[in-house]
C-alpha positions in Angstrom: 51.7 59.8 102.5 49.2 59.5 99.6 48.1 63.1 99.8 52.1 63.9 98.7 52.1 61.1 96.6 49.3 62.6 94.9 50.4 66.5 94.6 53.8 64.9 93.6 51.6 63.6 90.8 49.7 66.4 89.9 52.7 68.2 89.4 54.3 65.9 87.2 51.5 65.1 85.3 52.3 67.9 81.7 56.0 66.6 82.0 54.9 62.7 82.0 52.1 63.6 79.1 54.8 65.5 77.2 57.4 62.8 77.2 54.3 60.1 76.5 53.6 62.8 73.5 57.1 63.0 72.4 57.9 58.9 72.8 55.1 58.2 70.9 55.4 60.6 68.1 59.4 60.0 67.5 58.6 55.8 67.0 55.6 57.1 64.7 57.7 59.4 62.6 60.2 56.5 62.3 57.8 54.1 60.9 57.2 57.0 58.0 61.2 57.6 57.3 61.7 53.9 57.2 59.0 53.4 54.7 59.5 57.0 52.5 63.5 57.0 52.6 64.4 53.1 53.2 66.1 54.0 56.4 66.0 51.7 59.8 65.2 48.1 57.8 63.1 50.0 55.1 59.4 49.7 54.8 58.2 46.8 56.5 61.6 45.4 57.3 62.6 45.1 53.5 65.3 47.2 53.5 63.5 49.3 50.4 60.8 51.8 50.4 57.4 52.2 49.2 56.2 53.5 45.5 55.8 57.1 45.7 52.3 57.7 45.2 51.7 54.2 45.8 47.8 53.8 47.8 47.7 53.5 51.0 51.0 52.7 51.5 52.7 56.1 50.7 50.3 58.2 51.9 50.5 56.5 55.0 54.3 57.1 55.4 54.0 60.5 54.6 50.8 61.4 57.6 53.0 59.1 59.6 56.7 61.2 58.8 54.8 64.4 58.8 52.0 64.3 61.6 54.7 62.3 63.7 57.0 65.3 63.8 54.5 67.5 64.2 53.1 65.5 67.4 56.9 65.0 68.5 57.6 69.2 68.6 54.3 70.1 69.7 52.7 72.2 66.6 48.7 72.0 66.5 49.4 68.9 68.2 46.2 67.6 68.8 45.0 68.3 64.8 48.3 66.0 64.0 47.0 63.1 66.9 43.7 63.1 65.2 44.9 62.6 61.8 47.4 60.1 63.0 44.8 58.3 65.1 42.6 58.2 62.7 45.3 56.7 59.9 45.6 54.4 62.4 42.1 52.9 62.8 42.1 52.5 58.8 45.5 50.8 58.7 43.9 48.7 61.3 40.1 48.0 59.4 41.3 47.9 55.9 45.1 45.8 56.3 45.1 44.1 59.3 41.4 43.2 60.8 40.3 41.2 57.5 42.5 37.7 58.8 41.2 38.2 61.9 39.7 39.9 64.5 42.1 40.0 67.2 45.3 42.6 66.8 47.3 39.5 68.5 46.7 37.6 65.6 46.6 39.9 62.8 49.5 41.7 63.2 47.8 44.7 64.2 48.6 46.2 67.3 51.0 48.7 66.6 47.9 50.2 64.3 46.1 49.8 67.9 48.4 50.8 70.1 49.4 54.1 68.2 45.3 54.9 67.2 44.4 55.2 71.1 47.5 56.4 72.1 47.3 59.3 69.2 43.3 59.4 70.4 44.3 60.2 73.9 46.7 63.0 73.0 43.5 64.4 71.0 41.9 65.1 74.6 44.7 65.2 77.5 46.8 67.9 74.8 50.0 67.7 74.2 51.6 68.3 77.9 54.3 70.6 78.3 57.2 71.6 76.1 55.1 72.0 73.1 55.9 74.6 70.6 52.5 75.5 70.8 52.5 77.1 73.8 55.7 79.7 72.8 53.2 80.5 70.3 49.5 80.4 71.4 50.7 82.7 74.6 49.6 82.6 78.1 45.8 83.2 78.0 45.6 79.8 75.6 47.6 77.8 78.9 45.5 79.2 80.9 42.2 78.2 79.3 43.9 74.4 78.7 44.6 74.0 82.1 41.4 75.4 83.6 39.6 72.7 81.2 42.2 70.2 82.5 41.1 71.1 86.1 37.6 70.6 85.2 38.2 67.5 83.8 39.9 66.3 87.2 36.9 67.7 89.1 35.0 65.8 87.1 36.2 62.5 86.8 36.9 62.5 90.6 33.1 63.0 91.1 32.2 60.3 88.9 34.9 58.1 90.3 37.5 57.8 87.3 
């Protein structure tokens, strides 16, 4: 039973990290529209949007709007995740972690939540239907999933 449980899995493993991919990018982007065009409540729930050029607050919609739809159809998905993540970890250090250390009280755990989830997309790839792969070809599948496999091997060895 667990042995088809488990090639069940296998199998359905690039679907489940593509729709993760796509999810996660899609409420991302959102948070970038809201704040650069005033749409879905505005930036921060305000109904308005922020200053153009405005620091951080700007440049953090646009990495947000841009790298989110770039994560969401799969182009150099993993550059996007890194940027994204890594926007994430300073909205998190420089707005949110000053009143307190805990994202629970701070208000921060979206800026958590989307910095590891961003961070893990920067390593698993971007799953299947990415546009990457219509462009990068075959041999560049290939080499992804034969570091994939290797990564399994691995992390069943050392008990992951």
């Amino acid at each position: 039973m667990w042995a088809a449980f488990d090639s069940l899995t296998q199998k359905a493993t690039p679907h489940v990290v593509a729709l993760f991919r796509i999810v996660v990018a899609f409420l991302f982007a959102c948070h970038g529209a809201s704040s650069i065009f005033g749409v879905l409540g505005g930036s921060m729930g305000t109904g308005r949007t922020v200053l153009t050029a405005s620091w951080p607050g700007w440049y953090a919609a646009v990495i947000q709007l841009t790298g989110g739809i770039l994560v969401l159809i799969g182009l150099r998905s993993r550059a996007a995740a890194f940027v994204n993540s890594g926007s994430m970890a300073y909205a998190y250090f420089s707005v949110h972690q000053g009143t307190s250390l805990w994202p629970l009280q701070n208000g921060g755990e979206a800026s958590v939540m989307f910095c590891w989830a961003f961070a893990l997309i920067v390593f698993i790839g971007p799953g299947s239907w990415a546009l990457d792969h219509a462009l990068l070809g075959k041999s560049e599948l290939k080499k992804s999933a034969q570091r994939s496999q290797i990564f399994r091997r691995s992390s069943k060895i050392s008990g992951i």
